[in-house]
C-alpha positions as CSV (number, residue, x, y, z in Angstrom):
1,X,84.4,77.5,90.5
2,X,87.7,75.0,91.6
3,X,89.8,77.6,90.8
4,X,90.3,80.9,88.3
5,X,93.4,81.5,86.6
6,X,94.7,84.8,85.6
7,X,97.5,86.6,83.5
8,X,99.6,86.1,86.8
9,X,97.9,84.3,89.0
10,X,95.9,81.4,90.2
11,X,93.5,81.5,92.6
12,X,92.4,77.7,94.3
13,X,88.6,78.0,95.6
14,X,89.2,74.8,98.7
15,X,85.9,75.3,99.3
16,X,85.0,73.3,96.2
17,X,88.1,71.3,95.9
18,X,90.9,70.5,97.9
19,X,93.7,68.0,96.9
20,X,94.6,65.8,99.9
21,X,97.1,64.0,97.9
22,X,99.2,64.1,95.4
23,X,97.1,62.2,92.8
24,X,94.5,64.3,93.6
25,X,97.0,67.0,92.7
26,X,98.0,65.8,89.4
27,X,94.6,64.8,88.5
28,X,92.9,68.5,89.4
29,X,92.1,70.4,86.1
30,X,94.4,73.0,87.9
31,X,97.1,71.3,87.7
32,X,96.4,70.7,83.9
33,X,95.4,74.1,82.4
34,X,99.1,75.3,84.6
35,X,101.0,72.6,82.7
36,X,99.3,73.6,79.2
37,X,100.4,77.0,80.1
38,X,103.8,76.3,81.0
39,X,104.3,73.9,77.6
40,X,103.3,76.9,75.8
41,X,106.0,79.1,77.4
42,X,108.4,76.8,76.8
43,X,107.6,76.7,72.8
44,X,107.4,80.7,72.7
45,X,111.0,81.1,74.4
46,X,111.7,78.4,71.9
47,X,114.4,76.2,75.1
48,X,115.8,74.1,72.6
49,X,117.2,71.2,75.4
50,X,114.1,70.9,77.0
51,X,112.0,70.9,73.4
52,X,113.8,67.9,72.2
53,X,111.9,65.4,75.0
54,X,108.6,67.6,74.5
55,X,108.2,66.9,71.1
56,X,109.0,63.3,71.5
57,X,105.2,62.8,72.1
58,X,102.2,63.8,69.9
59,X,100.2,65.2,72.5
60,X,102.3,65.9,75.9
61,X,100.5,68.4,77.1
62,X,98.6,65.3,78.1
63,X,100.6,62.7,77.6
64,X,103.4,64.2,80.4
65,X,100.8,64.5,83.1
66,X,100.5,60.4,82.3
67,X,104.4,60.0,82.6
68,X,103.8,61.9,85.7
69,X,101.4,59.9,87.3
70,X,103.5,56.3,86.3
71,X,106.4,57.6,88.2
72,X,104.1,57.7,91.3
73,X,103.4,53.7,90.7
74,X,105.6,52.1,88.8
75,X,109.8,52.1,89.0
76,X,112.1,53.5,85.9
77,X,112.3,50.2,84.2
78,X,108.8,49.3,83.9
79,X,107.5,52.6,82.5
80,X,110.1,52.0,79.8
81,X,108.0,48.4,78.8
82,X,104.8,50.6,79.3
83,X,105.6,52.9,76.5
84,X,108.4,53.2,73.5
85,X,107.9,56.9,73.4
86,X,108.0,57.2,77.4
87,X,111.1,54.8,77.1
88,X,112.9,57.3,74.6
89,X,112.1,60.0,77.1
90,X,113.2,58.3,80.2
91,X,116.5,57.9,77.7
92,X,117.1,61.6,78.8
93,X,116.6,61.5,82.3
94,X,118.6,65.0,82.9
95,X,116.1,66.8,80.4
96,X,113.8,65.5,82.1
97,X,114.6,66.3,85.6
98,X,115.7,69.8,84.4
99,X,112.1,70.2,82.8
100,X,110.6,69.0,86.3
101,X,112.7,71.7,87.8
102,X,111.6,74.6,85.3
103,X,107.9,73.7,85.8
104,X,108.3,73.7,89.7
105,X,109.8,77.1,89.3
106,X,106.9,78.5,86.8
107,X,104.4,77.4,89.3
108,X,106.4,79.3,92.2
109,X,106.6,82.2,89.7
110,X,102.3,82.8,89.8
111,X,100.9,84.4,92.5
112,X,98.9,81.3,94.3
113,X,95.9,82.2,96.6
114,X,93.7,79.4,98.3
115,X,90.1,80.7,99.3
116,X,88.2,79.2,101.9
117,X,84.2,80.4,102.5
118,X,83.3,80.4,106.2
119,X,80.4,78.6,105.6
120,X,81.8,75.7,103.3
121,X,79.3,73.1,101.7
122,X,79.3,69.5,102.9
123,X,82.3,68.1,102.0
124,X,84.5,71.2,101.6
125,X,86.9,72.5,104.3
126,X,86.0,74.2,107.6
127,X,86.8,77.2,108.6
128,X,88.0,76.5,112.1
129,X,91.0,74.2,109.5
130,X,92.1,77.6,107.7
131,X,95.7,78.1,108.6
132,X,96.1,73.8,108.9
133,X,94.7,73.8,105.5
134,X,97.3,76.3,103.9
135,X,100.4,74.3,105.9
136,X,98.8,70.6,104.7
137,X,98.5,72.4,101.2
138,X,101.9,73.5,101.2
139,X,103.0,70.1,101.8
140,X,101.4,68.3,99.2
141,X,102.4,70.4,96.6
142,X,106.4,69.5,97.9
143,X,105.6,66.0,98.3
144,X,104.3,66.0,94.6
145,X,107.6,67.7,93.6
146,X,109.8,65.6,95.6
147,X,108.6,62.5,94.6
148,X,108.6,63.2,91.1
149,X,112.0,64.9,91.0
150,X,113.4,62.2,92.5
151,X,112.3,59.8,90.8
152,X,113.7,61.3,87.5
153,X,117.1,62.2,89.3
154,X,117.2,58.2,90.7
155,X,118.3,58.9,94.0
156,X,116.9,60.9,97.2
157,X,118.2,64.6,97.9
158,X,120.5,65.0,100.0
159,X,119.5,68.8,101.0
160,X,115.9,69.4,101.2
161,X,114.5,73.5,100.8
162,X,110.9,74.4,102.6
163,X,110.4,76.6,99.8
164,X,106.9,78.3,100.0
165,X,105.4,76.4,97.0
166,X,101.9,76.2,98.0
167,X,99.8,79.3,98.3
168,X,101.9,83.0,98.6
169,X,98.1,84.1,100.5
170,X,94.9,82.5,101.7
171,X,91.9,84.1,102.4
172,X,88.6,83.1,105.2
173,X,86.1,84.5,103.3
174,X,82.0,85.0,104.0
175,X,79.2,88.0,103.1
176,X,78.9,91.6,104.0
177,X,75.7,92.7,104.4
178,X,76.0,96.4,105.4
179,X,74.3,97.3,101.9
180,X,71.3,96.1,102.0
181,X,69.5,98.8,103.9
182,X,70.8,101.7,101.3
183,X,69.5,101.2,97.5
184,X,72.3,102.4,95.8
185,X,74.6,100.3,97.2
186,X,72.5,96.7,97.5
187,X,74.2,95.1,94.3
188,X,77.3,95.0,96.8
189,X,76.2,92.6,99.5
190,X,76.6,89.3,96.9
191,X,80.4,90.3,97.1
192,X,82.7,88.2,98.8
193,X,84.6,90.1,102.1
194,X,87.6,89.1,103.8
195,X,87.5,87.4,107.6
196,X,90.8,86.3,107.9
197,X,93.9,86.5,105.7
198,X,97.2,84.0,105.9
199,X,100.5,85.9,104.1
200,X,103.5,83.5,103.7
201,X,106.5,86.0,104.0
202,X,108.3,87.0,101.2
203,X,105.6,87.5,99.1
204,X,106.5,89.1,96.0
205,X,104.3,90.6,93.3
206,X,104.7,92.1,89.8
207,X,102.0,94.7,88.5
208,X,102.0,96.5,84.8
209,X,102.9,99.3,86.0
210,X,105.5,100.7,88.1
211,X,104.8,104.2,89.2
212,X,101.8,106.6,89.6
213,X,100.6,109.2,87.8
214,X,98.5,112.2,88.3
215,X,96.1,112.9,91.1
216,X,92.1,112.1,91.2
217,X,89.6,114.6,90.4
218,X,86.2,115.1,91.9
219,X,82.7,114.8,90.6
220,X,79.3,115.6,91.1
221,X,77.3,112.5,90.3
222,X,77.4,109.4,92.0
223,X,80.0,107.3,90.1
224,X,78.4,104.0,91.8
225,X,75.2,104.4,89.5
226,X,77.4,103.9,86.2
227,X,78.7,100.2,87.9
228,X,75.7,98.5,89.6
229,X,74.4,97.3,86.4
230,X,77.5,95.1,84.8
231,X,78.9,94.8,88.9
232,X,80.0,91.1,89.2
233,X,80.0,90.1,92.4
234,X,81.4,87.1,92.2
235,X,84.8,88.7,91.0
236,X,85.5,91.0,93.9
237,X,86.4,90.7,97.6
238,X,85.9,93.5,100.3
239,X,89.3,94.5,102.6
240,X,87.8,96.2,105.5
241,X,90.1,98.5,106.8
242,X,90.6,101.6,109.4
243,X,92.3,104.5,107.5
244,X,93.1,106.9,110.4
245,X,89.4,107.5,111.4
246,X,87.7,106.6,109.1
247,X,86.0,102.8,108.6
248,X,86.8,102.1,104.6
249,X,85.5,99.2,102.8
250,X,87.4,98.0,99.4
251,X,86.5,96.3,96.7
252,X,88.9,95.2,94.7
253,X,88.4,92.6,91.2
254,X,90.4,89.5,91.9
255,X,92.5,90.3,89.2
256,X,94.2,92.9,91.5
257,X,94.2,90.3,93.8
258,X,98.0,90.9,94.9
259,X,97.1,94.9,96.0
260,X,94.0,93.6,98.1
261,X,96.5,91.2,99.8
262,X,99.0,94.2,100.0
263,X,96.5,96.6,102.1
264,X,97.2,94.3,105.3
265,X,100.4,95.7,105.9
266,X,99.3,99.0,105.2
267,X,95.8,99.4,106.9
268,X,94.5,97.7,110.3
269,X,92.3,95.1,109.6
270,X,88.8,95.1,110.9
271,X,87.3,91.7,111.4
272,X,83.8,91.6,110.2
273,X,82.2,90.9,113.0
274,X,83.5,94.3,114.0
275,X,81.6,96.1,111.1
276,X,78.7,94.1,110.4
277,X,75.7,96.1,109.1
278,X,77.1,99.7,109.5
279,X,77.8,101.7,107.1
280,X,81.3,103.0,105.8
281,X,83.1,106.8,105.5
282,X,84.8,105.7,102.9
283,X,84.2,103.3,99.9
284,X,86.3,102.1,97.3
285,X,85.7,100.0,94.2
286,X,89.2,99.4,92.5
287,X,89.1,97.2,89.0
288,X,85.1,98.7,88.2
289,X,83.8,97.6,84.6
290,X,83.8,101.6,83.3
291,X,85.4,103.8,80.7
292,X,87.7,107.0,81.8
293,X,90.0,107.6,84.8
294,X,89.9,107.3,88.2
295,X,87.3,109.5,90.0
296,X,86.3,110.3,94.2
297,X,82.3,111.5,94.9
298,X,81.3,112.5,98.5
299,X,77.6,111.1,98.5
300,X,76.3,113.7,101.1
301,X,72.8,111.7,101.8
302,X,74.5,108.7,103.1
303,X,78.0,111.0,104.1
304,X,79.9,108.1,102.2
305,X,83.0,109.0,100.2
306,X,83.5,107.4,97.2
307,X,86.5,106.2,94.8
308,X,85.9,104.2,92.2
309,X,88.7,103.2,89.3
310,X,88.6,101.3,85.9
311,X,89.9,97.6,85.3
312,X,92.8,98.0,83.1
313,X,96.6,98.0,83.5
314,X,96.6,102.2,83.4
315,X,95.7,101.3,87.5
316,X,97.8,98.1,87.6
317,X,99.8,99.4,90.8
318,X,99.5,99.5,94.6
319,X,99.9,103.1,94.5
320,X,96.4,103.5,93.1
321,X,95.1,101.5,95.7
322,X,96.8,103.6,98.3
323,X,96.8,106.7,97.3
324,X,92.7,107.1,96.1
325,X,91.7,105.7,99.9
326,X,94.3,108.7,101.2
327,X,92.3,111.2,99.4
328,X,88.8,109.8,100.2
329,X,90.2,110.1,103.5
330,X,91.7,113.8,103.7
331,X,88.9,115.2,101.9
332,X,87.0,113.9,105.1
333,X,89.2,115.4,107.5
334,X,89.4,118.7,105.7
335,X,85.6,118.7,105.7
336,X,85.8,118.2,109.5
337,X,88.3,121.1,110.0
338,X,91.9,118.6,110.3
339,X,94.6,119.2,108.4
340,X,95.8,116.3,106.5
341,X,100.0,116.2,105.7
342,X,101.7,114.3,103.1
343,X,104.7,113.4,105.3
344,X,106.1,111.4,108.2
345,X,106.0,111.6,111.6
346,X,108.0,110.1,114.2
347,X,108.0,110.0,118.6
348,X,111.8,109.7,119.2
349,X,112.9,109.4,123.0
350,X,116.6,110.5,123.2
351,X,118.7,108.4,125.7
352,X,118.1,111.2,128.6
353,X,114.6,110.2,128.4
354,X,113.1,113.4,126.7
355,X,110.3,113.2,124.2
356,X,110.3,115.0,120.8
357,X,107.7,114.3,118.0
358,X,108.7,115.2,114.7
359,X,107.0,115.6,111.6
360,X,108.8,115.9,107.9
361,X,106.1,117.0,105.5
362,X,107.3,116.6,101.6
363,X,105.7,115.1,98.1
364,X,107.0,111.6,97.1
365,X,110.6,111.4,96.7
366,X,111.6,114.4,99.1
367,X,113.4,112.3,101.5
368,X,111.0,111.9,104.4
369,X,111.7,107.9,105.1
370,X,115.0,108.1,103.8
371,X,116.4,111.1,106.4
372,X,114.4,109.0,109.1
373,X,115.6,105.7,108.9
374,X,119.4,107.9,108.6
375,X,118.5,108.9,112.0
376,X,117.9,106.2,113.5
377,X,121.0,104.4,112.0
378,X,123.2,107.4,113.2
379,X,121.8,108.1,116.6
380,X,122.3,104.4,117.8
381,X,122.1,103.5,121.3
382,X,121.5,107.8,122.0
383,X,117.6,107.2,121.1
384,X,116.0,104.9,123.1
385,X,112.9,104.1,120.8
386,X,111.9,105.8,117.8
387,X,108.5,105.2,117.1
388,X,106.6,105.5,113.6
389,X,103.2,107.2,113.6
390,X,103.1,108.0,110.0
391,X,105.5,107.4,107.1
392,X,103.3,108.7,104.3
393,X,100.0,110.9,105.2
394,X,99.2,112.0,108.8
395,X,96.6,114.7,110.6
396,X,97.2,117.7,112.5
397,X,94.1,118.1,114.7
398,X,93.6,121.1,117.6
399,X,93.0,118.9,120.8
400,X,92.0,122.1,123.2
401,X,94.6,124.6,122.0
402,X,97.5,121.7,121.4
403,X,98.7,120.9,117.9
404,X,98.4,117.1,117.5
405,X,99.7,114.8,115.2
406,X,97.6,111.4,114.4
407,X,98.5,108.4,111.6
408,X,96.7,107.0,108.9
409,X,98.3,104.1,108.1
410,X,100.1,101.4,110.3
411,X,102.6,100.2,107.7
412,X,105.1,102.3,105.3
413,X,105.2,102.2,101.3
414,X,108.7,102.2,101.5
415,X,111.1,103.3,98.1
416,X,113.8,100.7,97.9
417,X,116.3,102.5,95.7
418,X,116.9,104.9,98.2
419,X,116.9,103.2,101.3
420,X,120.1,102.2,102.8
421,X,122.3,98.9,101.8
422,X,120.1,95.8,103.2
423,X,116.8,97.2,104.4
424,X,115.5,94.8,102.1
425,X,117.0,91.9,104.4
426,X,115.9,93.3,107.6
427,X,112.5,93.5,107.0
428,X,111.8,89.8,104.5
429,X,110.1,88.4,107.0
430,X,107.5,90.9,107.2
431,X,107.5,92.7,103.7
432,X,105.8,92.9,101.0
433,X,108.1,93.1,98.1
434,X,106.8,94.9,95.0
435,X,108.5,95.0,91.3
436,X,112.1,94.2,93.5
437,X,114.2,93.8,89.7
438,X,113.0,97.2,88.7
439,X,113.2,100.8,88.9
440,X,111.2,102.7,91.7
441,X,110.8,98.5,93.7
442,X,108.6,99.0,96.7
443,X,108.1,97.4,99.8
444,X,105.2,97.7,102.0
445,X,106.2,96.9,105.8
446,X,104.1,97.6,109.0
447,X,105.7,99.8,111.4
448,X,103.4,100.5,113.9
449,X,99.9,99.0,116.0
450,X,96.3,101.4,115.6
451,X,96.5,102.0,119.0
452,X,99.9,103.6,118.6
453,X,99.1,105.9,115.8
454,X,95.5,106.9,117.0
455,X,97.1,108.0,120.4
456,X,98.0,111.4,119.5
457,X,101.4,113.0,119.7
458,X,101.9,116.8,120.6
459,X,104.0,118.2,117.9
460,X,107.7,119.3,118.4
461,X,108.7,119.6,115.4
462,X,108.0,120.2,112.0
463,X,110.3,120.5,109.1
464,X,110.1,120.9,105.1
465,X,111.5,118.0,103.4
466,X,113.9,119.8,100.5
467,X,115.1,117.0,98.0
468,X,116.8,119.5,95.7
469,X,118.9,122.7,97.1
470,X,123.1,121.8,97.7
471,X,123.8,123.5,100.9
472,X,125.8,123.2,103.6
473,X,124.1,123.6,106.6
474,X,121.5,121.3,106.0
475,X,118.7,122.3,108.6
476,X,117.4,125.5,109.0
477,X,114.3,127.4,110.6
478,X,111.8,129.6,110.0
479,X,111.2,133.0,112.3
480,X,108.6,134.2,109.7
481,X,105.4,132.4,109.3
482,X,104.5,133.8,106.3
483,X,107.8,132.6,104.7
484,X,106.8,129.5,106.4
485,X,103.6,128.6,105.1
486,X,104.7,129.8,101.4
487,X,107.7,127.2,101.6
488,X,105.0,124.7,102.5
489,X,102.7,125.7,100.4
490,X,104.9,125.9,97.5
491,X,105.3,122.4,97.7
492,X,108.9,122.1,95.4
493,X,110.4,118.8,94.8
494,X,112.9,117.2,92.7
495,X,111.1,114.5,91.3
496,X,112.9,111.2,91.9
497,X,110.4,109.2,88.9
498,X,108.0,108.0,91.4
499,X,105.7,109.3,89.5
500,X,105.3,110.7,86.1
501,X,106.8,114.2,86.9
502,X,110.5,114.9,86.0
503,X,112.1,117.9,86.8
504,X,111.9,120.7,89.5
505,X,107.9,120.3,90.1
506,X,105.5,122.0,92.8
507,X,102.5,120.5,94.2
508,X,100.0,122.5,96.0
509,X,101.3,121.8,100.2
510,X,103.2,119.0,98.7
511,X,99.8,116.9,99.1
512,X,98.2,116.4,95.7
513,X,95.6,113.7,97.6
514,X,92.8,115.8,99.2
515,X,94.5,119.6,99.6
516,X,94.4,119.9,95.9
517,X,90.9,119.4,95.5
518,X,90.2,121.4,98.3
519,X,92.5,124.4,98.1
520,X,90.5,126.9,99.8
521,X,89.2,125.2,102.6
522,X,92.9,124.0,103.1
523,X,94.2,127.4,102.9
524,X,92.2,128.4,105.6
525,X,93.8,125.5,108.0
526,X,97.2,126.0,107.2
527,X,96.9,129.7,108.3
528,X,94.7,128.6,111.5
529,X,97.6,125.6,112.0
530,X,100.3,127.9,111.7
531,X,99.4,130.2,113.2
532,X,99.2,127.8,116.7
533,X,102.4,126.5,116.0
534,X,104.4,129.9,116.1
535,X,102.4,131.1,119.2
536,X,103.7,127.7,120.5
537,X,106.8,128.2,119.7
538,X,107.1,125.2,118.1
539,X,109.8,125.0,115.8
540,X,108.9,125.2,112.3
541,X,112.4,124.8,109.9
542,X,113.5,123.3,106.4
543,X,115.6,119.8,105.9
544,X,117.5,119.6,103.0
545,X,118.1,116.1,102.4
546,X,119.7,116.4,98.9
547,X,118.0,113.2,97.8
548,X,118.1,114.6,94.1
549,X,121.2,115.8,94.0
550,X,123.5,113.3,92.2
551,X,126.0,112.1,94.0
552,X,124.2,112.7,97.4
553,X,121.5,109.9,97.0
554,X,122.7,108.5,100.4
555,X,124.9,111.0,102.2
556,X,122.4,113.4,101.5
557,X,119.5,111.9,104.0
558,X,122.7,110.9,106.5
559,X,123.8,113.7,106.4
560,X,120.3,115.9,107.4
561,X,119.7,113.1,109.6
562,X,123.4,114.7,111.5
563,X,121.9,117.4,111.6
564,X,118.8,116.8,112.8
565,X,119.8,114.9,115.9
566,X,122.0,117.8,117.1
567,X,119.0,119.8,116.9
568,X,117.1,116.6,119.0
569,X,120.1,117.2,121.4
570,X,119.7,121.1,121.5
């Protein structure tokens, strides 16, 4: 197909069609079934001005794109002799221009992707063209706007904006064909998988939903074998993506389109002539046609674990996208004898040139991010770097008899309402902007390269992230390791509503993606973890960041930040 169209969305297949011009523009059936859509916002918000030039003609869902096209050829005057009803219209050339303006701005509103297949058919656009295609796009789409704006408005801008009004992503896109050698899996290979992907920066995106709930539970049949049958291919594209160690393939319906695009900030990339033919750890089919919640299988045969969620708005959030591929992935590690952390982990080198790798371990909404990025704001020019190696689930692995720390992710899912006064700013260029009018607004940001979280960092450090207890000294350690590992175990937060929790609430090692399903086999690693880190030495302590505490929201996560540098210092 030229192009799909969804609730929020509109998705421009160049491969089959690509406007050149801007005729071509307002002569695609795109442009059409967006101007149809747009009339009939402007009748249900009922925008009287605007309304009384609409219904000047019997039919202007067509009739406007005409008026449209005349400006293009013909000056003010003689489009006035073409038509009496045009005439009346071009009466109220201020309307006019302000509807221009309001239907530039709904088509900025949608989420626009252009799709390119690697292997286009005669006529359609080359791959090698990709990124030249998305800029000439982008162009035309202006031009159109200009020329009819100003046309309306009688005289040439004076100031001229770049906006981004041609696609927000684009995608290279081309087969997979690692499925074709395992039954269960075949009906996959007719599905579409990434090559390359072009972001224009800020992209924004709205989903139904705003937070997460619950955690996934684990089955013991194949939950693949209830999809194969009604799987349409045609609707879903495959992000392929490194997830600590483990090779992941997504498949997300296009409908979700904006939490596929999301993943590149997230999770390294791999190219697919990297992953050709071999099979995945983990696999992922987000939007499936099925009844019931979201569900995880580890197929033992093929030693592929497996997510799969429902298409409807229950799952309408990049958390579900994120958080399912963590738990496919710490199951595997806790199956392989790691210890997966729900936390972040930093390399800070202090200004004398010393070394210390920290890790904050805590549930959402303890404070992890917030006391880190503190730091780095209060320590200044006495930290030379301070390096990111996970920001939301990490690793512990025994490398000989050395606790080591390893990433999962090379980007953070970053909580804006608690981040400090223009974080938003800093990072536009690169971010990911999710929900940004409304509570819990997200960001997802990369922070740091593969090779720099796959290194593997000897631990320092680590500290309970305590969102909830008012004291004064706000940083203290543990001599016990059985008070230790109950503290961590516990798992107690203050929920902050980044999920559906309220309250005081405890979650099993304050990791409900992997540990939780896997409580016994976990139980046994903490002690085995622990247990290296006091015969290390290695300082094992509690951070009270007070990010629950009313009042504290900011100075809380400063102020353990304080205290955590003179520690660093120490």
């Amino acid at each position: 197909m030229e192009y799909v169209t969804g609730q929020r969305q509109v998705i421009l297949n160049f491969s089959e069609l690509y406007c050149k011009n801007e005729v071509e523009v307002l002569n695609s059936a795109c442009f059409k079934e967006v101007w149809e859509r747009f009339l009939d916002h402007i009748y249900k918000v009922e925008k009287q001005d605007v309304l009384t030039i609409i219904d000047i003609l019997s039919h202007p869902k067509r009739d406007f794109i005409i008026l449209f096209k005349l400006l293009f050829e013909f000056d003010i005057k003689e489009i006035k002799q073409i038509s009496r009803h045009f005439s009346m219209i071009l009466d109220h050339r201020d309307i006019l221009y302000e509807l221009v303006e309001n239907f530039y701005d709904y088509w900025r509103r949608l989420e626009r992707y252009g799709v390119i297949y690697a292997k286009s058919k005669v006529g359609g656009i080359e791959s090698t063209s990709f990124t030249g295609v998305m800029n000439q796009f982008t162009n035309v789409i202006l031009s159109t706007y200009r020329t009819i704006s100003q046309k309306v408005l009688g005289e040439n801008f004076a100031i001229y904006r770049s906006l981004p009004a041609g696609i927000n992503a684009g995608l290279l896109i081309s087969k997979h064909n690692w499925a074709k050698n395992y039954a269960d899996y075949s009906f996959l290979t007719k599905s579409n998988a990434i090559e390359q992907v072009l972001i224009r920066p800020p992209f924004i995106s709205y989903s139904s939903k705003n937070k997460r709930t619950g955690t996934y539970p684990e089955v013991m049949y194949n939950p693949i074998q209830r999809i194969a049958d009604s799987f349409k291919a045609d609707e879903y594209y495959c992000y392929q993506a490194k997830i600590g160690t483990s090779l992941a393939y997504v498949y997300f319906h296009r409908d979700y389109l904006a939490h596929g695009i999301t993943l590149c900030n997230l999770f390294e990339f791999v190219p697919l002539y990297k992953c050709h033919g071999i099979k995945p750890d983990l696999l992922y089919i987000f939007g499936a046609d099925i009844e019931g919640e979201s569900v995880f299988y580890h197929d033992e045969q093929n030693d592929i674990y497996i997510g799969v969620a429902p298409h409807n708005d229950s799952i309408d959030y990049f958390g579900y996208m994120k958080k399912m591929l963590l738990t496919l992935h710490n199951v595997k590690m806790i199956d392989h004898g790691h210890l997966p952390l729900h936390g972040a982990c930093v390399s800070i080198t202090l200004k004398s040139g010393t070394v210390k790798n920290v890790v904050i371990i805590g549930d959402s909404g303890a404070g992890k991010s917030e006391s880190l990025e503190a730091l780095s704001a209060y320590a200044g020019e006495n930290i030379s770097s301070q390096l990111t190696i996970f920001d939301d689930m990490g690793t512990l692995k025994l490398i000989g008899d050395q606790v080591m720390a390893y990433g999962t992710e090379i980007g953070a899912f970053v909580r804006l309402d608690d981040m400090a006064s223009g974080y938003a700013y800093r990072e536009m260029d690169r971010a990911i902007f999710m929900n940004p009018d409304k509570v819990n607004s997200r960001l997802v940001v990369p922070v740091a390269t593969y090779p720099q979280i796959m290194k593997g960092y000897k631990v320092d450090m680590v500290l309970y992230a305590n969102n909830y207890e008012d004291v004064k000294d706000q940083l203290s350690i543990f001599h016990d390791k059985t008070q230790a590992m109950n503290t961590f175990i516990r798992g107690a937060r203050c929920a902050k509503g980044t999920t559906q929790e309220i309250g005081l609430v405890e979650s099993f090692f304050a990791n409900p993606f992997g540990p939780v399903q896997r409580q016994e086999q976990t139980k046994q690693l903490i002690q085995k973890f622990f247990s290296k880190l006091f015969e290390h030495n290695i300082l094992v302590g509690e951070l009270y960041t007070k990010l629950a505490i009313l009042g504290h929201e900011h100075d809380g996560p400063e102020g353990a930040a304080k205290k955590l540098f003179e520690v660093l210092e120490k």
